[in-house]
N, C-alpha and C positions, 0 to 999 in steps of 0.2 A: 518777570517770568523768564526762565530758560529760553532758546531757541527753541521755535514752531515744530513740530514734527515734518518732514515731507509730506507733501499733501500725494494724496490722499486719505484722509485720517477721519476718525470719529470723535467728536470731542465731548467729552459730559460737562455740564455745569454742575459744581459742587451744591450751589445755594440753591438753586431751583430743585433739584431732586430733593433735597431737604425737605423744601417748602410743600411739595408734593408729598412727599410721605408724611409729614405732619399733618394737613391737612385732611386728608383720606382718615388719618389715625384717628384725628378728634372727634370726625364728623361721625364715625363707625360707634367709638364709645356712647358719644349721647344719645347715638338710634340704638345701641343695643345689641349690634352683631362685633361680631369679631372679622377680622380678616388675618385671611390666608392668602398673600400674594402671588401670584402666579410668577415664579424664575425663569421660566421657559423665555419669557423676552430681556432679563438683561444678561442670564447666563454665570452671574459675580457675585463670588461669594460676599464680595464687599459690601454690595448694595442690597444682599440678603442680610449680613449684619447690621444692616441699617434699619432695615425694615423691621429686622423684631427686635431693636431697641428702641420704635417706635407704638410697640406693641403690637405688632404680628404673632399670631398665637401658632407658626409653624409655616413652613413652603406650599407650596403647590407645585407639583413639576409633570413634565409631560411623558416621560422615561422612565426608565429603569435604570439609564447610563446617569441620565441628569440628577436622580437622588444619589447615587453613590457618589459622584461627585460633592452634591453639596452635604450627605453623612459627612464624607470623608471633613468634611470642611468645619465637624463642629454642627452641624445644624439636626436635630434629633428626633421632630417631628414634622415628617413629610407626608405627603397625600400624593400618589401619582391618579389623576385625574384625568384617565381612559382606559378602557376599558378592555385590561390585558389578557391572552390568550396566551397561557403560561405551557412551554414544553420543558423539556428537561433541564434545558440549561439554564432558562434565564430563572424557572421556579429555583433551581439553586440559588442563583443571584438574588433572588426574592429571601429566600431564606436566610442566604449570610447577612443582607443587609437587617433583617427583623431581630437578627440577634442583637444588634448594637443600636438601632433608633427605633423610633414609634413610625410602622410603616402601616398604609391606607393604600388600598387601592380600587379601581373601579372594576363593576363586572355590571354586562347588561341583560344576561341572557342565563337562562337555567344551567346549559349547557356549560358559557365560563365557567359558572360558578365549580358545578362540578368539576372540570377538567383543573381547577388552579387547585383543591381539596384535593385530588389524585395526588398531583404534580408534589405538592407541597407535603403531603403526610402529614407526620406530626407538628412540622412545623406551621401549618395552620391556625393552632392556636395562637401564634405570637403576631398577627397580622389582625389587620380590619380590614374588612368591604364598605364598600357605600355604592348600591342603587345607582345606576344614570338611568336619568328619564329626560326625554325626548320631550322640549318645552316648545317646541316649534323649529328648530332650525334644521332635523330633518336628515343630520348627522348620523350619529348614535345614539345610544339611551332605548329605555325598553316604551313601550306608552306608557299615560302614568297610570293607568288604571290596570295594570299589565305588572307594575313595581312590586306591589305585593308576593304574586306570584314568584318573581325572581329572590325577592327577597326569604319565602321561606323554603325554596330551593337553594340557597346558600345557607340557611342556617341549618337546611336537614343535612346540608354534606359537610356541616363541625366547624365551618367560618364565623367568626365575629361580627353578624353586622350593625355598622356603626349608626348606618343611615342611609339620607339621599343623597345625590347630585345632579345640577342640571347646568347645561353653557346655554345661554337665550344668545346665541351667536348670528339668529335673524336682525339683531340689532344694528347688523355693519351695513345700513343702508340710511340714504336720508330722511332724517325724520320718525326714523324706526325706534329707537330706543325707548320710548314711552310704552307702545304696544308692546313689545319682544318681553318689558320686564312685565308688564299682566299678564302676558303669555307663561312667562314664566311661574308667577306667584299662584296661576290657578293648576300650572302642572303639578306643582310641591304638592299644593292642597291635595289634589286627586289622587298622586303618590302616597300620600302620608296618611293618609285616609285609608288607602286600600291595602299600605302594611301594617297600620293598627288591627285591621280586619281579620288578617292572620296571625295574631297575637303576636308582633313584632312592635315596639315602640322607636322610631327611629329620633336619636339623638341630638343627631347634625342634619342640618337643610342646608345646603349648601348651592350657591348660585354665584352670579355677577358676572361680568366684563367691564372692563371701561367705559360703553358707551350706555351702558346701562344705570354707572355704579352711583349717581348723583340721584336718579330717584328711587334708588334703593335704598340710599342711606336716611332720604326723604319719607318714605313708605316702605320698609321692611317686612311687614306681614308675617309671616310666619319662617323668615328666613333665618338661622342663626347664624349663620357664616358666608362671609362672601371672598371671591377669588380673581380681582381685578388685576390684570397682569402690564397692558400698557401704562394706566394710569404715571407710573415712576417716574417715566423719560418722556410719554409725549409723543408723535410721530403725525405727519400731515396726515394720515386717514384721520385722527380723532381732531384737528384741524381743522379739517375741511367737514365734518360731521358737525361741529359746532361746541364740544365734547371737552376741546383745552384748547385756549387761544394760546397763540404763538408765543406770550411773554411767560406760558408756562413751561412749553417745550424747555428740555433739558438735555435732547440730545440732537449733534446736527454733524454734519459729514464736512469738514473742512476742504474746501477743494479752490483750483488755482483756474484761470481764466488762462486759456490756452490759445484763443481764436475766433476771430468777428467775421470768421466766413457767413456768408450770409444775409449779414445786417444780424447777425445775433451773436450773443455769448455761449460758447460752448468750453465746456467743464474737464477738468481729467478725473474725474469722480464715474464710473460707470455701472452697471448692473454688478459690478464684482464686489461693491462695496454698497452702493444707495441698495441691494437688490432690484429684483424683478417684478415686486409685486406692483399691480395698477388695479383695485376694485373698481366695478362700473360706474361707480361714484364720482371718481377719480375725477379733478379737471389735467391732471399730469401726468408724470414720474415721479413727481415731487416741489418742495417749493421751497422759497429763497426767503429766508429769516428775516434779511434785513428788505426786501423787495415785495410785498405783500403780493404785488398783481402780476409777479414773474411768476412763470411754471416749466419747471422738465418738461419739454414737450416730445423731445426723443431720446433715446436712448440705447446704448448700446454697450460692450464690455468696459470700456475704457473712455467711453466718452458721455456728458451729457449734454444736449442743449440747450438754451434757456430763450424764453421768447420771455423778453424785460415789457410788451405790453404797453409798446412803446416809452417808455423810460431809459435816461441815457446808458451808452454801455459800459458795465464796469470795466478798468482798464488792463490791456494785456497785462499778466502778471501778477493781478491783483486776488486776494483768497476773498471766496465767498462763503453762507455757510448755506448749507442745503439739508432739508429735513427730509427725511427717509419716508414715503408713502407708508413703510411697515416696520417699527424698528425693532422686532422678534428678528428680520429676517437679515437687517443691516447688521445688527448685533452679534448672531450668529456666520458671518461674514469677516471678522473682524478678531483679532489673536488680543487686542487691548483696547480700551478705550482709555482717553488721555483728558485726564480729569484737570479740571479748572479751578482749583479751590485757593481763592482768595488772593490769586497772582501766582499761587505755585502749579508746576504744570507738577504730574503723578500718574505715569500710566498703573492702570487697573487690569488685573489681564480678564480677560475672558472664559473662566476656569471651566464651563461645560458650553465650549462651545465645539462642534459635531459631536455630544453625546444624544446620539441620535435612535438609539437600540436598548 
């Protein structure tokens, strides 16, 4: 391999990402759904062409900025999955991008619905809606019994709609993910039920997350498509959730041992790079690939430090590698990521990363 980048860097494993989208893939085809990966966490168009030559039937993204990036990129059918409040400008950007891919977007509310049919004109026709309903996490989404309703206020104002959607995003707690996806599978039902009612058939049911996505592929129910975004790379919340052990992780912060002030290891890896996120779950800021019982235990721009849990300390100068508590937010942080395939180093850039609008 080439020289190391300076640390502080992000590294992907070639083979484990692999192994991860494979896997997800197979598991999806024999339950019967499809997936639509969520881009919002790795940002790359790379690892989007990886994904639906694993048979990803299209993106998921959380923007408006992030599908034109990945159009631009070749990728033709995208969902943006929230629920936009379209004014003049971006409905244009809605519109140009509809001319050239297959665009989905969410609305939760009569009112969306109406104001993007305004906004959009005639180009209305060339776009799809899907329904968010509110599976318990208390976000967004309409109730499900409530779905209906919104759904034949977007078809009375000349919209496409496709179907549902729902993020069971209660699941990011310990032990949740079992419940979060019945929470979810009985919101579908109630949604889909009560836009049949108003003589709407909705298509696509559309759900998941990572820490969800293993009894969904197990118990699909009435799902047809699912949208699991960290699955690809791995990150200590699904770690520490119990979701991907550590030999799956794929992605991790290369970072250099700077100083045993202390009696501990402290990192030049800091909020700028690991980010900021710490759910209440958390036992850290993060954790040490090779060190199972080390954790970030502080943190700050440029520094982190590592309580090794009494384990001896790695030695001044030495790289460690640190998994990111969220790596949507490491990722986006980040101009490249420096892939590992098979001895060869290959920075990847980070093609929508602050596409944030």
């Amino acid at each position: 391999m080439s020289a190391e980048p300076a640390t502080p860097y992000l590294r992907l494993d070639r083979e484990r990402l692999g192994a991860n989208l494979e896997r997800a893939a197979q598991r999806a085809r024999a339950a019967g759904v499809v997936l639509r990966p969520h881009a919002k966490t790795h940002k790359s168009a790379r690892i989007a062409d990886l994904q639906r030559a694993a048979g990803a039937v299209g993106l998921t993204v959380a923007t408006v900025a992030e599908a034109e990036v990945f159009a631009d990129h070749g990728h033709d059918d995208l969902f943006v999955a929230y629920p936009l409040w379209l004014d003049a400008a971006r409905g244009a950007r809605v519109a140009a991008l509809a001319e050239r891919v297959g665009l989905t977007f969410g609305v939760d509310s009569a009112e969306g619905a109406a104001q993007a049919a305004r906004v959009l004109g005639s180009a209305r026709s060339r776009v799809r809606v899907r329904v968010e309903v509110d599976a318990g996490h208390h976000r967004t989404g309409a109730a499900p019994a409530d779905a209906g309703a919104v759904a034949r206020a977007a078809d009375a104002a000349g919209l496409v709609v496709e179907g549902l959607f729902t993020f069971p995003g209660h699941a990011y707690a310990a032990g949740a993910g079992g419940a979060a996806r019945d929470d979810e599978a009985r919101a579908l039902a109630v949604a889909a039920a009560a836009t049949r009612a108003v003589g709407l058939e909705p298509a696509v049911l559309s759900g998941g997350s990572t820490p969800t996505l293993g009894s969904e592929l197990d118990r699909p129910g009435e799902l047809t498509e699912l949208r699991p975004g960290v699955y690809a790379l791995g990150d200590a919340q699904q770690w520490e959730l119990g979701h991907q052990p550590p030999h799956d992780v794929a992605l991790w912060c290369v970072a250099t041992v700077v100083s045993h002030a202390g009696g501990r290891a402290v990192l030049d890896a800091g909020s700028k790079v690991l980010g900021a996120d710490r759910a209440a779950y958390s036992s850290g800021w993060g954790r040490l690939l090779d060190h199972h019982e080390a954790r970030v235990v502080a943190l700050s721009e440029h520094h982190a430090t590592v309580d090794l849990a009494g384990h001896g300390l790695p030695p001044l100068g030495s790289r460690v590698r640190v998994v990111p508590n969220h790596a949507c937010v490491a990722v986006n942080l980040a101009d490249v990521l420096h892939v590992d395939d098979e001895g060869r180093e290959e920075p990847w850039a980070v093609d929508a990363r602050g596409a944030n609008a």
